[in-house]
BAZA-353449 format. One line per 8 residues: number of its first residue (from 1); for each residue z, y, x of N, C-alpha, C. Coordinates in pm, 1 decimal. Layout:
NUM = Z:Y:X:Z:Y:X:Z:Y:X ~ ... .
//
This chain:
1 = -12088.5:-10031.3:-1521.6:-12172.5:-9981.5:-1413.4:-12127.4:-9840.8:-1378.6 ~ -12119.3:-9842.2:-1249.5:-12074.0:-9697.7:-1205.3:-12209.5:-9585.4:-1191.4 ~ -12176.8:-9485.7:-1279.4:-12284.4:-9379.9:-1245.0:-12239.1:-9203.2:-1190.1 ~ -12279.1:-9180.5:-1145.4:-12302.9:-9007.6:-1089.3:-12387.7:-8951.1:-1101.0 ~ -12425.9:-8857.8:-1116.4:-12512.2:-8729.8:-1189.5:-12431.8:-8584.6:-1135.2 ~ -12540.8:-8521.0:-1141.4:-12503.0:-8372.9:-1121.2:-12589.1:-8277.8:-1228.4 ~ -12462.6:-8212.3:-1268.0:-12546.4:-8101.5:-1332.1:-12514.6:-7967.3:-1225.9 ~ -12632.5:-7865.9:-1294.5:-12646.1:-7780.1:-1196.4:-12698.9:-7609.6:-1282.3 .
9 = -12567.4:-7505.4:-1260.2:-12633.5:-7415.1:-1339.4:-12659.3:-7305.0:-1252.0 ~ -12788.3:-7212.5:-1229.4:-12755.3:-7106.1:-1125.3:-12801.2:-6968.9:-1226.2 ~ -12756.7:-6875.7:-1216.2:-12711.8:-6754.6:-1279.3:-12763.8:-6637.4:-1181.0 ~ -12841.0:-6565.6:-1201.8:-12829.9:-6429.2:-1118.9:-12746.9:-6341.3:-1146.0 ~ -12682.7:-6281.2:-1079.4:-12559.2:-6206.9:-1090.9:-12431.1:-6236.8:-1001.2 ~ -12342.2:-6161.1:-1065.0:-12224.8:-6191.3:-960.0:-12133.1:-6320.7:-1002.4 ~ -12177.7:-6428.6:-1020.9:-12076.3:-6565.1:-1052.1:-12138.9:-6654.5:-988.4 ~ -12302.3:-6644.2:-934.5:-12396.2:-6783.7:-835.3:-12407.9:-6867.5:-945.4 .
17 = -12376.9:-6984.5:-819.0:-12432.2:-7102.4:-910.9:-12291.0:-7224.9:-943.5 ~ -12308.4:-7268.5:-1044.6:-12222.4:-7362.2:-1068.5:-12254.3:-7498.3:-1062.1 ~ -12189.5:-7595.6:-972.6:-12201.3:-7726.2:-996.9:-12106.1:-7813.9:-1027.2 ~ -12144.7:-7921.5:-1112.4:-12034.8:-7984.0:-1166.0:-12117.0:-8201.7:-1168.9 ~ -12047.0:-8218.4:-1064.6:-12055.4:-8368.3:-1105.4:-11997.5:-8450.2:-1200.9 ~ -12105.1:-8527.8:-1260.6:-12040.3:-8636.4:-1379.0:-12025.5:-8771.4:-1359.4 ~ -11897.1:-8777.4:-1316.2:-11909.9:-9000.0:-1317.1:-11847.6:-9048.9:-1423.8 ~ -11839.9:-9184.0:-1393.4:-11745.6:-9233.7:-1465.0:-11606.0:-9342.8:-1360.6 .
25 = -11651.1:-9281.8:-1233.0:-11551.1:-9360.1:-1130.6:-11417.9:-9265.4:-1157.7 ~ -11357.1:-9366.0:-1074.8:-11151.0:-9279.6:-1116.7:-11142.9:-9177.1:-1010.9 ~ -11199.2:-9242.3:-870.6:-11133.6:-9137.4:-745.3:-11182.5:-8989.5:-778.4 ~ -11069.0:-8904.3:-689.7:-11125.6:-8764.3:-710.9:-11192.2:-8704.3:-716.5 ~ -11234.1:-8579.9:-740.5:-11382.4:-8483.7:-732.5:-11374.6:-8479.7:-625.5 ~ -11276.9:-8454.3:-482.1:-11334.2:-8373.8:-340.3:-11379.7:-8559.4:-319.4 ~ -11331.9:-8698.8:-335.2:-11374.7:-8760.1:-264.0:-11541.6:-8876.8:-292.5 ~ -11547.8:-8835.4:-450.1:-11642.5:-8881.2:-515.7:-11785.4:-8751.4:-436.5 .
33 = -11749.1:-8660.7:-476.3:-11846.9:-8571.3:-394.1:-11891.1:-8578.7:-283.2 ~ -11809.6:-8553.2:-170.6:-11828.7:-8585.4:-37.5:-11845.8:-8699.3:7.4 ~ -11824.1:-8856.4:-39.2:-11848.3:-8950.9:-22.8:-11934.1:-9033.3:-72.1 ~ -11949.0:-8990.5:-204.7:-12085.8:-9095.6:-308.2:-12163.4:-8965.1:-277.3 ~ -12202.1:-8852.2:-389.3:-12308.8:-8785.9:-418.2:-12337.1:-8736.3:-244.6 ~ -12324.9:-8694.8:-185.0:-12372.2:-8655.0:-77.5:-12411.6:-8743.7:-10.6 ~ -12349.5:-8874.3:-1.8:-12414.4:-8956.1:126.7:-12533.4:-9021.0:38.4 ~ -12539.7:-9017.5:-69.4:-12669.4:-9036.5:-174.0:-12799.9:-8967.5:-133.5 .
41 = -12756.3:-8816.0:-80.8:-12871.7:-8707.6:21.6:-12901.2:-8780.0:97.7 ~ -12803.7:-8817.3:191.6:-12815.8:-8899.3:346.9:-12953.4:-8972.5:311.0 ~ -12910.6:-9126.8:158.6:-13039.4:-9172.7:199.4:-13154.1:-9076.9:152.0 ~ -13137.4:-9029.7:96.1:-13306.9:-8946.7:42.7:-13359.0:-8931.5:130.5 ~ -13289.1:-8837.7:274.9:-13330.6:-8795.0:396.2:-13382.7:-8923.6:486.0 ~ -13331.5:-8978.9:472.0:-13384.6:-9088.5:530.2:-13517.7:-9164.1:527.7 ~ -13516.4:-9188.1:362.5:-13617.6:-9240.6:311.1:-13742.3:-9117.3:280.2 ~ -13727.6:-8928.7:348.0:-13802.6:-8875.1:349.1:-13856.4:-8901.2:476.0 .
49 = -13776.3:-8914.1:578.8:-13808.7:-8923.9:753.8:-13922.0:-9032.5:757.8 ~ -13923.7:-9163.3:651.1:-13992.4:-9284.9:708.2:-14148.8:-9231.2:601.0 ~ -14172.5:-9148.6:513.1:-14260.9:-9120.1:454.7:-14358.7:-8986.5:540.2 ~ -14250.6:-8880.8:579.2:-14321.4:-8799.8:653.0:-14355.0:-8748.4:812.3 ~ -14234.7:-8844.1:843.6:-14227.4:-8852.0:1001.1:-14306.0:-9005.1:1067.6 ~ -14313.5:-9101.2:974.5:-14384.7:-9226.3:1042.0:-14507.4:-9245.6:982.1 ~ -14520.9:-9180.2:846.5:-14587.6:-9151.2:746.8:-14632.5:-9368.5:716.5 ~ -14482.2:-9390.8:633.0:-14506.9:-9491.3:587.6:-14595.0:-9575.2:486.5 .
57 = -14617.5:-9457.4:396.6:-14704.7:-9470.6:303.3:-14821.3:-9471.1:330.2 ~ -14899.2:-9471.5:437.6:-15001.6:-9440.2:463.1:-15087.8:-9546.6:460.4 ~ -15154.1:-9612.4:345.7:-15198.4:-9768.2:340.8:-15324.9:-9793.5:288.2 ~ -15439.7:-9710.7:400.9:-15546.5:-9690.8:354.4:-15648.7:-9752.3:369.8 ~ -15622.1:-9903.8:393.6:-15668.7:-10030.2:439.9:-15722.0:-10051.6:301.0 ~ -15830.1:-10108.3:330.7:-15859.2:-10207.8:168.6:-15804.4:-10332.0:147.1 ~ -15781.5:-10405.0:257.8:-15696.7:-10524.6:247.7:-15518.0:-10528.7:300.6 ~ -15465.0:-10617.1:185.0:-15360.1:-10626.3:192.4:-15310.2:-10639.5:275.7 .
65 = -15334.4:-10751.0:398.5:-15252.5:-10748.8:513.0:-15234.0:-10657.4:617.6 ~ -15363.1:-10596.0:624.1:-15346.6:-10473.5:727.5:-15289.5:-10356.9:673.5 ~ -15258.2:-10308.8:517.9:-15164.0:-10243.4:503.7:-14983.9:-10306.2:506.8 ~ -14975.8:-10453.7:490.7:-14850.2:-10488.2:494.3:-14799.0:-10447.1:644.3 ~ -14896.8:-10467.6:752.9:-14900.0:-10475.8:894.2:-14815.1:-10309.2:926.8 ~ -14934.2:-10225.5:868.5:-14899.9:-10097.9:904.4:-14764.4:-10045.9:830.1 ~ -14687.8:-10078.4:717.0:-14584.5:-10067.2:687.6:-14443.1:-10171.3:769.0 ~ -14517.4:-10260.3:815.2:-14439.2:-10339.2:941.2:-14378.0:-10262.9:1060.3 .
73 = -14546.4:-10206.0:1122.5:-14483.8:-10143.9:1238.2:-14417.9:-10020.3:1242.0 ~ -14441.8:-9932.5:1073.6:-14395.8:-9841.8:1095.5:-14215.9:-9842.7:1062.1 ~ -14165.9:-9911.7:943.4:-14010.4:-10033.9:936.6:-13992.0:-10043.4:1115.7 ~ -14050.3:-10062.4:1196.4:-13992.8:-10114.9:1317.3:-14013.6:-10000.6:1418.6 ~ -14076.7:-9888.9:1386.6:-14066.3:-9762.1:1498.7:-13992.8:-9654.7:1437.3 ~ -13903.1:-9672.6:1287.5:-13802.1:-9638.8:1239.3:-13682.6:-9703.0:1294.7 ~ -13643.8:-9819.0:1374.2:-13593.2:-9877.0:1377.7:-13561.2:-9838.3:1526.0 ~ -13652.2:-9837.9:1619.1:-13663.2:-9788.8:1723.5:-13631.3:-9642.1:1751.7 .
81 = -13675.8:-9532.8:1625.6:-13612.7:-9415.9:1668.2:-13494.8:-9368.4:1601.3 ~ -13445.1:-9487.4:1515.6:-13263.5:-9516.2:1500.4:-13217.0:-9531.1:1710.4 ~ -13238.9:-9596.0:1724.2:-13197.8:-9618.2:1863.8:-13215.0:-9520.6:1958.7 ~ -13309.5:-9438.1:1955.0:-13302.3:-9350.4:2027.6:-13236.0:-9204.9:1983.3 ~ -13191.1:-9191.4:1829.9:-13097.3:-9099.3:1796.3:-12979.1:-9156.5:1837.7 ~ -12937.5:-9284.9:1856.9:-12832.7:-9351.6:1904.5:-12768.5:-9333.2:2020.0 ~ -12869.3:-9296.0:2137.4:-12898.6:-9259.7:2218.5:-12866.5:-9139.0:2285.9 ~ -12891.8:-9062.9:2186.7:-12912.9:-8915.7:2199.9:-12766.2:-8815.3:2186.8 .
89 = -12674.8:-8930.0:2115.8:-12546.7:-8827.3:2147.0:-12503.8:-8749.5:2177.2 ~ -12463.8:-8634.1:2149.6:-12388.3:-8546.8:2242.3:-12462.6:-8487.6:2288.8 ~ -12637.2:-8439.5:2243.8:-12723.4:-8360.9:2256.2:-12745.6:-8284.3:2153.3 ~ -12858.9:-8208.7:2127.4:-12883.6:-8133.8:2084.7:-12973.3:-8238.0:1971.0 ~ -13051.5:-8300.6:1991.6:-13130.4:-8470.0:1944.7:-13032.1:-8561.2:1894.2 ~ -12857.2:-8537.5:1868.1:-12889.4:-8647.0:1825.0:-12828.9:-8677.9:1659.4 ~ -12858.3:-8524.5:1547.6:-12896.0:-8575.2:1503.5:-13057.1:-8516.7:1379.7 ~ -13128.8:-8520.5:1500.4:-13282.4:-8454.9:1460.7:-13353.3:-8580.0:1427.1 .
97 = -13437.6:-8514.0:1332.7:-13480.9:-8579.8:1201.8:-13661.9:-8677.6:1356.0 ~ -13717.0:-8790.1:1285.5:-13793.4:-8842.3:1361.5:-13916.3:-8797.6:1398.9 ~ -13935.3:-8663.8:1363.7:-14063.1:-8576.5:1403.8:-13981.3:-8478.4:1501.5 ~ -13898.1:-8415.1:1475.1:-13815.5:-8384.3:1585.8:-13777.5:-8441.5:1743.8 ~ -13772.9:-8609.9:1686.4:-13742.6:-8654.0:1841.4:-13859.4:-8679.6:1871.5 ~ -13974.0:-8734.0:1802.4:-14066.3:-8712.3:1891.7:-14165.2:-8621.4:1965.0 ~ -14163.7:-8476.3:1898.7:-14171.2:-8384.5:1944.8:-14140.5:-8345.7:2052.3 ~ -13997.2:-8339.6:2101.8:-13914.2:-8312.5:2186.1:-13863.9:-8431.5:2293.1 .
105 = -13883.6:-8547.6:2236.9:-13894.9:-8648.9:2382.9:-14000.1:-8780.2:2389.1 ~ -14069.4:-8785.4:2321.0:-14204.5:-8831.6:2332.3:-14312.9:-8823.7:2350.1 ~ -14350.5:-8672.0:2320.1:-14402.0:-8625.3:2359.5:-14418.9:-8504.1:2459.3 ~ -14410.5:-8557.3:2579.7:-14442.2:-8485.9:2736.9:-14530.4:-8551.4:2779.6 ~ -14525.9:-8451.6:2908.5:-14667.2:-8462.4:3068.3:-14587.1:-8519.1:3132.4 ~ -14635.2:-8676.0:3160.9:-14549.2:-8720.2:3278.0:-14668.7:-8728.7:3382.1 ~ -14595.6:-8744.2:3577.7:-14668.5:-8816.5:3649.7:-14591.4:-8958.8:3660.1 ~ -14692.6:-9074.4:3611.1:-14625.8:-9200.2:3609.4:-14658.6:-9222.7:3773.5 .
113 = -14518.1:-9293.1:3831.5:-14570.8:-9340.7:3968.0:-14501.9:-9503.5:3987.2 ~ -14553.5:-9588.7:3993.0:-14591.0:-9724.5:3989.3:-14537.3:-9779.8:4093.2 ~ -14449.5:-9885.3:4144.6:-14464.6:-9946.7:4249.5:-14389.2:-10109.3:4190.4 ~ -14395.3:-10207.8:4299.3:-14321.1:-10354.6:4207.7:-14248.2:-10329.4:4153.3 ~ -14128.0:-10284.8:4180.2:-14006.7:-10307.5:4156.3:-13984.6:-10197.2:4014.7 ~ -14014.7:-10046.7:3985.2:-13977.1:-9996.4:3917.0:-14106.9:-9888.7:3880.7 ~ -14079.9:-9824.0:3724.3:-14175.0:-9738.6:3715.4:-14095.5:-9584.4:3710.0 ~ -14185.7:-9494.8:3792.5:-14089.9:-9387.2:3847.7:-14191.3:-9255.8:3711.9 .
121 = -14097.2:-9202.4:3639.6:-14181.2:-9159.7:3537.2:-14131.2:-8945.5:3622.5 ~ -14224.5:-8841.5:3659.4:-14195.4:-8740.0:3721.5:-14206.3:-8625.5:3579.7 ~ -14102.9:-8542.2:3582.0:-14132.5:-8485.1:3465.8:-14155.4:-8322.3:3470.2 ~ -14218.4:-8263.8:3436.4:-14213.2:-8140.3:3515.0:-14057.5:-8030.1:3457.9 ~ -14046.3:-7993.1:3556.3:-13895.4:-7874.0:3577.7:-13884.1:-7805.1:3441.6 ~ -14009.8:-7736.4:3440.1:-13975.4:-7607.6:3336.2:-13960.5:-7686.4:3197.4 ~ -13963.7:-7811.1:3150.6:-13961.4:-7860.2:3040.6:-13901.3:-7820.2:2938.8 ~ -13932.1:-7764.1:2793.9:-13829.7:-7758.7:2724.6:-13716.2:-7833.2:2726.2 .
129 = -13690.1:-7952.9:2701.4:-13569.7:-8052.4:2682.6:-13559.9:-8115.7:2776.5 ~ -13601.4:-8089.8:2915.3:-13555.0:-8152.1:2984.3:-13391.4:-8222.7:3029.4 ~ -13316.1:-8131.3:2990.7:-13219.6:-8213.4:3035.9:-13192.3:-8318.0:2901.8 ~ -13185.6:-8317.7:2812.7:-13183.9:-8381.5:2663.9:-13293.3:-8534.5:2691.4 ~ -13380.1:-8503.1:2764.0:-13423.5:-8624.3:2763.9:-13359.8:-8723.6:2879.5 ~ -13353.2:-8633.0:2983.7:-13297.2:-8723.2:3105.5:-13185.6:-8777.4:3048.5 ~ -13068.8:-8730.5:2967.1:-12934.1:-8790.3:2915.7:-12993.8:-8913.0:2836.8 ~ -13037.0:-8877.8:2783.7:-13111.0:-8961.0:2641.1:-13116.6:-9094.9:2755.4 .
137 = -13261.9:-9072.9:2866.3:-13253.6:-9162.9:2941.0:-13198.3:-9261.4:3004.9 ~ -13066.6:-9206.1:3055.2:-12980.8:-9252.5:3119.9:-12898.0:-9292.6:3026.6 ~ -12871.9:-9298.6:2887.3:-12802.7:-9362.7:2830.5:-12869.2:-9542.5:2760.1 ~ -12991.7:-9490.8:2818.5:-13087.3:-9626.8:2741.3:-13076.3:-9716.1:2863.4 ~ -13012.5:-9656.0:2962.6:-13053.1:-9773.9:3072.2:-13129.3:-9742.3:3240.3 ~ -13177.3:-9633.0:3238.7:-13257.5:-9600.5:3299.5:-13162.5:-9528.8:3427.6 ~ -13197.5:-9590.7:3566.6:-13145.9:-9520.5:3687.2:-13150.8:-9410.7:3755.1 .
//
């Protein structure tokens, strides 16, 4: 079984801190580091985003199904704001954590204006992110 570990020593003074990873895999230190132990962060971060940004855990139902439910929809509006960091390319959003994007493009003042054919969403000028969302927009589809 392959394992990684980090030890970690920090020192006040003039030498900082020392770190030293322990595996037992063959490839190198720069590529075992940068490729296993770090993208190991990646998921933590991840799996912090769906606890404090969708607040997955939150299962304060007395019955089972309506907490399975609410860990459902929240699995699927993680899923959804994968897509809209997807989205977000080449902005400033795209790659902010899921309280971030909704902060910054979910939550606005729109005037919705309605007619058959299309929904015309008006956003006001001075917006913080305005242009970040319109891109965002126009990359999801939107005319």
């Amino acid at each position: 079984m392959n394992r990684v570990g980090k030890i970690q020593f920090a020192q006040l003074g003039k030498f900082g801190v020392f770190l030293t990873v322990v595996t037992n895999l063959s490839a190198g230190p720069k590529h075992i580091y940068e490729n296993v132990y770090c993208q190991r962060a990646e998921i933590e971060n991840r799996i912090k985003e769906l606890h404090h940004g969708l607040e997955i855990d939150r299962t304060s139902c007395t019955r089972f199904w309506a907490n399975q439910l609410r860990v459902l929809l929240a699995a699927a509006a993680y899923v959804l704001m994968q897509e809209l960091r997807g989205a977000a390319a080449g902005t400033a959003c795209a790659r902010a954590q899921v309280s971030t994007l909704r902060e910054r493009l979910l939550k606005l003042g729109a005037w919705v204006e309605r007619s058959v054919r299309r929904i015309v969403l008006h956003l006001p000028q001075p917006a913080p992110w305005h242009s970040e969302w319109c891109r965002v927009a126009r990359n999801l589809g939107a005319a």
